[in-house]
N, C-alpha and C positions, 0 to 999 in steps of 0.2 A: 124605850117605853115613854109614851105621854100621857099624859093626863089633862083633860079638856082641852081648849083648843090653839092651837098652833106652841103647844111645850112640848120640850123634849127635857129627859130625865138626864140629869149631869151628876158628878159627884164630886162635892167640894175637898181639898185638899187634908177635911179630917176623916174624908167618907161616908160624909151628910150625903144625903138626897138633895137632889135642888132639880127647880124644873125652872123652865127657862125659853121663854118666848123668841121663837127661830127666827121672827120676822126683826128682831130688837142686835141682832147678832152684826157686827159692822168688821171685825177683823176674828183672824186668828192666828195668833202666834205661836210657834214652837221653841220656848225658851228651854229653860233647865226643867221650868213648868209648863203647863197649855197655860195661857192667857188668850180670854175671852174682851176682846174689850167691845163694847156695848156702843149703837148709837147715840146713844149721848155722851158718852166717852168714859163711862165705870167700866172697871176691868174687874171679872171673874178670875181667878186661880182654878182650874179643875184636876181632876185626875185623867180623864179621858185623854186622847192623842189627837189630834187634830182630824184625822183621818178617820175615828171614830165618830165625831160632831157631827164631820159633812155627811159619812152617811148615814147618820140617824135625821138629819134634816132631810137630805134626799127621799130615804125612805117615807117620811114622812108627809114630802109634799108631793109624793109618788100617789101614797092613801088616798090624800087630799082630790088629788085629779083623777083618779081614777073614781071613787067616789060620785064626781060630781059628774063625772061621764057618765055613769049608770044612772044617776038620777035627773040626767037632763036629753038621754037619746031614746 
C-alpha cells in the first residue's frame, strides 16, 4: 500500500505504520532484522522481509509505468 507519491507502507519493529519513499532506499539487509539503510545513510529496522520491500517497490513502479503509458500513447 502507498500513500501519495513514490511511498510504500512498511511496518516498524513495534507495528507502526511507516511509509517510506522507494526512491530514498540505498540497501537492504537481512540481518536477525530487515534493515533499510537510507541514501543518506539512516537505517530503518522493519518488520517486512526484504523480498517483501522489493516487491512492493516493483509493484509500485510497475503502476507508475504503466500509468504513464496510458497517459502518454
Amino acid at each position: 500500500m502507498r500513500v501519495g507519491i513514490k511511498l510504500i507502507q512498511l511496518h516498524n519493529i513495534s507495528g507502526e505504520a511507516c511509509y517510506l519513499n522507494c526512491d530514498l532506499i540505498y540497501r537492504i539487509d537481512d540481518q536477525y532484522d530487515t534493515v533499510v539503510t537510507l541514501t543518506n545513510q539512516k537505517k530503518l529496522i522493519v518488520q517486512e522481509k526484504p523480498e517483501q520491500i522489493v516487491k512492493k517497490v516493483i509493484e509500485y513502479k510497475q503502476e507508475i509505468h504503466s500509468k504513464w503509458r496510458r497517459d502518454n500513447l
